[in-house]
C-alpha positions in Angstrom: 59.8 4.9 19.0 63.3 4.6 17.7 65.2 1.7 18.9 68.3 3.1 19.2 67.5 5.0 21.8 67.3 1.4 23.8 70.8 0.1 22.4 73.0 -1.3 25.0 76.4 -0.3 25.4 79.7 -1.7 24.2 81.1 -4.9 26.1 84.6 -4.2 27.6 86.7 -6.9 27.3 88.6 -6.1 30.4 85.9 -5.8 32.8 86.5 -9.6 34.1 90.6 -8.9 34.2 89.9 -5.7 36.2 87.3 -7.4 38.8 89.8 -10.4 39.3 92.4 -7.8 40.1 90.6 -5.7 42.4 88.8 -9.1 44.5 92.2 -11.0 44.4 94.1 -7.7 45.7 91.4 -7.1 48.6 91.3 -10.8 49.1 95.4 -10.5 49.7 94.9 -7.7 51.8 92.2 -9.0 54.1 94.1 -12.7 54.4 96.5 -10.0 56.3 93.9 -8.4 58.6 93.8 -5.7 56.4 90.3 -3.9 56.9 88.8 -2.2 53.8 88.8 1.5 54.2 86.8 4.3 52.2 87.6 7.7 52.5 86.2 10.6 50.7 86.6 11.4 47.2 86.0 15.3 47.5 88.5 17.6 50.4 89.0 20.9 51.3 92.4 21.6 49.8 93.7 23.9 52.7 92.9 20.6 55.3 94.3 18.3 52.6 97.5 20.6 51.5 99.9 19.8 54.1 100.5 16.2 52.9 100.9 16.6 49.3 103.7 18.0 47.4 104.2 20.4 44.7 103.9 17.9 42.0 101.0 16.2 43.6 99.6 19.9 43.9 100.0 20.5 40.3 98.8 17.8 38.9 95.5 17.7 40.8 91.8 19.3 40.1 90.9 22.1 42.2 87.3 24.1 41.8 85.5 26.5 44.6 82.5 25.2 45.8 78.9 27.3 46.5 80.3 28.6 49.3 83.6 29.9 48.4 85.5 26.9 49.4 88.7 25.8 47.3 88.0 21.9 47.4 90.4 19.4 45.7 89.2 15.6 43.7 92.1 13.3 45.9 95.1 12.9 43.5 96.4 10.0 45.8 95.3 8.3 48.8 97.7 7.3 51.2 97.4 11.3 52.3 93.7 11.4 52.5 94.2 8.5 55.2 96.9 10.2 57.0 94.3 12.9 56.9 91.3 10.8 58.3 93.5 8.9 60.7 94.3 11.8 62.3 91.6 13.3 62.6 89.3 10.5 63.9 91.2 7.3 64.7 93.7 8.9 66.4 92.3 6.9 69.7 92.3 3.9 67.7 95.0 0.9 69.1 97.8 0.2 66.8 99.1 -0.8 64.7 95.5 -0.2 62.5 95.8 -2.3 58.9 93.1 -0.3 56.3 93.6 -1.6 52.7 91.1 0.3 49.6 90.7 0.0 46.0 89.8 4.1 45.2 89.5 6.3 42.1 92.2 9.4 42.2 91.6 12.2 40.1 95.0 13.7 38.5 96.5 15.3 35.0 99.2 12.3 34.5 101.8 13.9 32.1 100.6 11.5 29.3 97.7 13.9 28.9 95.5 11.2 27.8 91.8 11.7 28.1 91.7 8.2 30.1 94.7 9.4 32.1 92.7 11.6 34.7 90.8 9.2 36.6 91.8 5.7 37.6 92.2 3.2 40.5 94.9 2.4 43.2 94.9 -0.5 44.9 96.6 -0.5 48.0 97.5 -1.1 52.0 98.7 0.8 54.8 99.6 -0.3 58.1 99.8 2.8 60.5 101.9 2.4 63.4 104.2 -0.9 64.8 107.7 -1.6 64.3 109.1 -0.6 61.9 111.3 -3.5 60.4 108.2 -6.0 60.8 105.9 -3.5 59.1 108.2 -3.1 56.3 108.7 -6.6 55.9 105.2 -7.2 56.4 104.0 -4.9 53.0 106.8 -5.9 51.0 105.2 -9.6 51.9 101.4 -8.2 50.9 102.8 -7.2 47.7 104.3 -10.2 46.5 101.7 -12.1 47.5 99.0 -9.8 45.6 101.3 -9.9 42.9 101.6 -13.4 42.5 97.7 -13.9 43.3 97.0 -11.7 39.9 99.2 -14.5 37.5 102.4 -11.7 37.9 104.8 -14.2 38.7 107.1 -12.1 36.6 106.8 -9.1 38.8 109.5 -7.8 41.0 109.9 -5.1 44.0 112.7 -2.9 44.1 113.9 -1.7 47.0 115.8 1.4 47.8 116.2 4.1 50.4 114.8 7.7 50.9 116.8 8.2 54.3 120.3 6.7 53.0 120.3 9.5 50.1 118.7 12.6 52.5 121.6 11.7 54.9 124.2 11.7 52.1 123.0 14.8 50.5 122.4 16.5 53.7 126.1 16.1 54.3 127.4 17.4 51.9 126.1 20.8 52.9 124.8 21.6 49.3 122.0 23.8 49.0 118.3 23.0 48.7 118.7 23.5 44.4 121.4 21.4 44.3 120.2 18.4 46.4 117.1 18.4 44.7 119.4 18.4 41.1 121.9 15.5 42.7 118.6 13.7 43.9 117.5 13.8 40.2 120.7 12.7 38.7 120.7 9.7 41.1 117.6 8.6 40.3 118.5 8.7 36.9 121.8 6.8 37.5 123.9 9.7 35.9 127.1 9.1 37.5 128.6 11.7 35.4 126.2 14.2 36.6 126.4 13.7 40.1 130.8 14.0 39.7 130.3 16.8 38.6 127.8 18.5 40.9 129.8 17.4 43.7 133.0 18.8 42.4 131.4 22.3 42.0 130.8 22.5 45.1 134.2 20.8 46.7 132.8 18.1 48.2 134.8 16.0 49.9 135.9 13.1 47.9 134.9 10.2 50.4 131.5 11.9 50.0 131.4 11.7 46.1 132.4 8.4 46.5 129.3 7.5 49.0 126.6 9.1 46.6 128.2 7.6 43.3 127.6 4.2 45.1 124.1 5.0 45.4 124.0 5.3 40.8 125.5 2.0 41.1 123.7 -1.3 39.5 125.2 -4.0 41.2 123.0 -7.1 42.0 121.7 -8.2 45.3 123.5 -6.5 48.3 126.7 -5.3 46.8 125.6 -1.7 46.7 124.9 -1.8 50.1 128.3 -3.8 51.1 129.9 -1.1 49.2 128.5 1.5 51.0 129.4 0.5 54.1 133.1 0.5 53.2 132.7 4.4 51.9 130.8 5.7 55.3 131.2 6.2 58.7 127.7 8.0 58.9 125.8 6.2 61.6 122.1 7.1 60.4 123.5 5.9 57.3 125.1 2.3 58.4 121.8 1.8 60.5 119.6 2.1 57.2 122.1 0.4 55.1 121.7 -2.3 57.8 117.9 -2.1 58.1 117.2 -2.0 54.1 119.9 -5.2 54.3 118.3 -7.3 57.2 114.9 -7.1 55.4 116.4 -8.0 51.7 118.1 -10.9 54.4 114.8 -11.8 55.6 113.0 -11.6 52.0 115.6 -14.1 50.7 115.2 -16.4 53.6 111.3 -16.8 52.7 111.9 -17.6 49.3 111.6 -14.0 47.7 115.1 -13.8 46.5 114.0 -13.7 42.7 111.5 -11.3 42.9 113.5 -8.8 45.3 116.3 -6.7 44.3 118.0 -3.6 46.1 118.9 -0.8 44.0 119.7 2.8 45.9 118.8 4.8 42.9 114.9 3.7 44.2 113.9 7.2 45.4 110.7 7.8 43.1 107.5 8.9 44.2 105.8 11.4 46.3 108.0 13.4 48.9 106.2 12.0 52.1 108.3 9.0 52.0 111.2 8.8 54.7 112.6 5.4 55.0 112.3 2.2 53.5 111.0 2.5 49.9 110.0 -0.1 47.1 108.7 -0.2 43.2 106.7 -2.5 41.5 108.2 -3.2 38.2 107.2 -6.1 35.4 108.9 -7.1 31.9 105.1 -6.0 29.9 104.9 -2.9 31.2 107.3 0.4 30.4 106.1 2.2 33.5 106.1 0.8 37.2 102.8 -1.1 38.4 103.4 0.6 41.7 105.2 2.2 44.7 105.2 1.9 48.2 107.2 2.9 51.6 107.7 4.3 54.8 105.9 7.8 55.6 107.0 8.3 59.4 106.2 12.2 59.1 102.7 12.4 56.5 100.5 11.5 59.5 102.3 14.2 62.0 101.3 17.2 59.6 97.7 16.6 60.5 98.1 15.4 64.1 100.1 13.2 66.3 103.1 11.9 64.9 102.9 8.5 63.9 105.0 6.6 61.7 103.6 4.2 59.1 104.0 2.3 55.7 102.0 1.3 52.8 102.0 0.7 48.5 99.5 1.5 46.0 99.4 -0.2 42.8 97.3 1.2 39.6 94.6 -0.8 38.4 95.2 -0.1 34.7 98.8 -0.7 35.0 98.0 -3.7 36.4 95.5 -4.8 33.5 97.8 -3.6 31.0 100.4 -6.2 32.8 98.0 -8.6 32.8 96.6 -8.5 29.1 98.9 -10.9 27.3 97.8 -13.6 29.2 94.1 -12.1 29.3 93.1 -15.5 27.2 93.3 -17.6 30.0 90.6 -15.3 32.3 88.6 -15.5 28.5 88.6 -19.5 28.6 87.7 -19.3 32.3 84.3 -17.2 31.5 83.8 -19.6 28.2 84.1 -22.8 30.1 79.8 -22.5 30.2 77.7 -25.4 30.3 74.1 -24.6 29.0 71.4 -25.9 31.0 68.0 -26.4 29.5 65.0 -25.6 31.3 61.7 -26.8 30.4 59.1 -24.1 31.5 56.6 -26.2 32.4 59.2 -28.3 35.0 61.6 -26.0 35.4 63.1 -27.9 39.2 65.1 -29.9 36.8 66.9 -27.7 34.6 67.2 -25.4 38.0 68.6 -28.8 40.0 71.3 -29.4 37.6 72.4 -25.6 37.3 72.7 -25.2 41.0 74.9 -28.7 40.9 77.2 -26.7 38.5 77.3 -23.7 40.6 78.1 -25.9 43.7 81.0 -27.1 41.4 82.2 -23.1 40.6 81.3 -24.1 37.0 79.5 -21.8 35.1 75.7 -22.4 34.2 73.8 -20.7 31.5 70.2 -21.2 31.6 68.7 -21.2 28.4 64.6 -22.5 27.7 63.5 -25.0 26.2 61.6 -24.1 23.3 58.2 -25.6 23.1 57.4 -27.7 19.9 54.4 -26.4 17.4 51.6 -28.5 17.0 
């Protein structure tokens, strides 16, 4: 019989970064009271449709089942637990604290082969106050973060609530928020100007959602908005985005914490608070998190919660220039020779080694030919 039908497959090299990523991240989370959660890869898309988005919609991969059912493979998770809270720990006391490492199945815009299936990592605390359950995942984060070796990492923070008030008011259509909301993001000052003056917006408006494209560091943008606005949903969320940047500081987090108002990435669910995960290594963000107040209500009882997600191969892909130190780790092996024929030994001194979180590889003595 041919051997290579017995061959044993390549080694990936990136195995032992991935598996310290996902146990240190769950280890975070569960140091939190964060209970792991697992939730179903495969959904009916009609049950699953109200908490995605267009984009989410898009990208994911639909099929009809046996029995004429349009199912869906989950292109992100924090809806599939809206989804499952609702529907069955809906009794449960809260606030409830679930945390996951799951596959998600979507056409990233890449379209690379590898692109279609990968891992987030993340946490979601359903229901509580708000502030301390904002504070309390930007907290998880960093700590995860800094758990992995990303000491380099940072969160920035923004505000999906602050911008839908500001657009809101300026009585644009649906198009033309949606085209300001764009041009914010992308910090095209010019852009948003010149939206606004089409429309005649008043110019104390203009001035409130230019501040928002601004890149001033620490809590000037926020300082400054409060100067240009009299909104009060606005000034509470200015104040709530700058008590918890306050509060971040105060714990040591002022480094790795920055407020920019520009934040307002990600899926559509998000209401309030919202944060990215950026590093220096990596050209796209490692993750993003926020408030959802609204996802869980389109399945059931309103209840508003937060949460992040980080990708797993982002993460690596962060981590891979200082891969060599988790590749010393696993080479730091002390061979232990056994002797078959008094094998407690050999056995004695490898269990010392484990005891010591050394490594031990057992390898036999070879017996001598007469």
């Amino acid at each position: 019989m041919s051997e290579h039908l017995y061959t044993s497959p390549p080694i990936d090299r990136s195995l032992g970064l991935r598996r310290h990523i996902m146990t240190t991240a769950m280890h975070s989370f569960g140091g939190w009271g964060y209970r792991e959660i697992q939730v179903p890869m495969l959904h009916f898309f009609e049950a699953l449709r109200p908490g995605l988005d267009e984009d989410q919609i898009e990208r994911s991969f639909r099929f009809v089942d046996r029995g004429g059912n349009l199912m869906i493979l989950r292109p992100d998770v924090t809806p599939v637990i809206a989804q499952v809270y609702a529907v069955q720990y809906g009794h449960t006391p809260l606030p409830l604290r679930v945390s996951y490492t799951h596959k998600i199945v979507r056409l990233e815009r890449s379209f690379g082969q590898r692109e279609l299936e990968s891992y987030q990592l993340g946490a979601e605390r359903i229901g509580g106050d708000a502030f301390t359950g904002d504070l309390e995942v930007l907290l998880i984060a960093l700590e995860a973060l800094e758990r992995m070796g990303l000491w380099d990492c940072r969160l920035i923070i923004g505000d999906h609530a602050i911008a839908r008030s500001l657009l809101m008011a300026t009585g644009a259509p649906g198009r033309i928020r949606d085209a300001l909301r764009d041009a914010i993001v992308a910090r095209d000052a010019f852009e948003v100007r010149a939206l606004l003056e089409r429309l005649g917006t008043r110019p104390q408006h203009v001035s409130a959602l230019l501040a928002l494209t601004r890149l001033d560091k620490g809590i000037e943008p926020l300082e400054r908005l409060l100067e240009l606005t009299e909104d009060r949903d606005v000034r509470a969320r200015v104040q709530h985005i700058r008590a918890l940047h306050g509060a971040l500081v105060s714990l040591g987090y002022g480094e790795r914490v920055d407020v920019q108002l520009s934040e307002l990435g990600g899926p559509s669910y998000y209401t309030g608070m919202g944060f990215s995960v950026v590093s220096p290594n990596v050209a796209q963000e490692l993750g993003r998190g926020g408030r959802y107040d609204d996802l869980i209500g389109r399945y059931g009882k309103q209840t508003p919660s937060v949460g992040f997600s980080m990708s797993l191969e982002l993460l690596v892909e962060a981590l891979t220039p200082r891969a060599g130190a988790f590749e010393q780790e696993r080479e730091r092996t002390e061979d232990v020779r056994v002797d078959p024929k008094d094998p407690v030994a050999g056995f004695k001194r490898a269990l010392d080694l484990r005891s010591e979180g050394k490594v031990a590889r057992v390898t036999r003595i070879k017996e001598e030919r007469p």
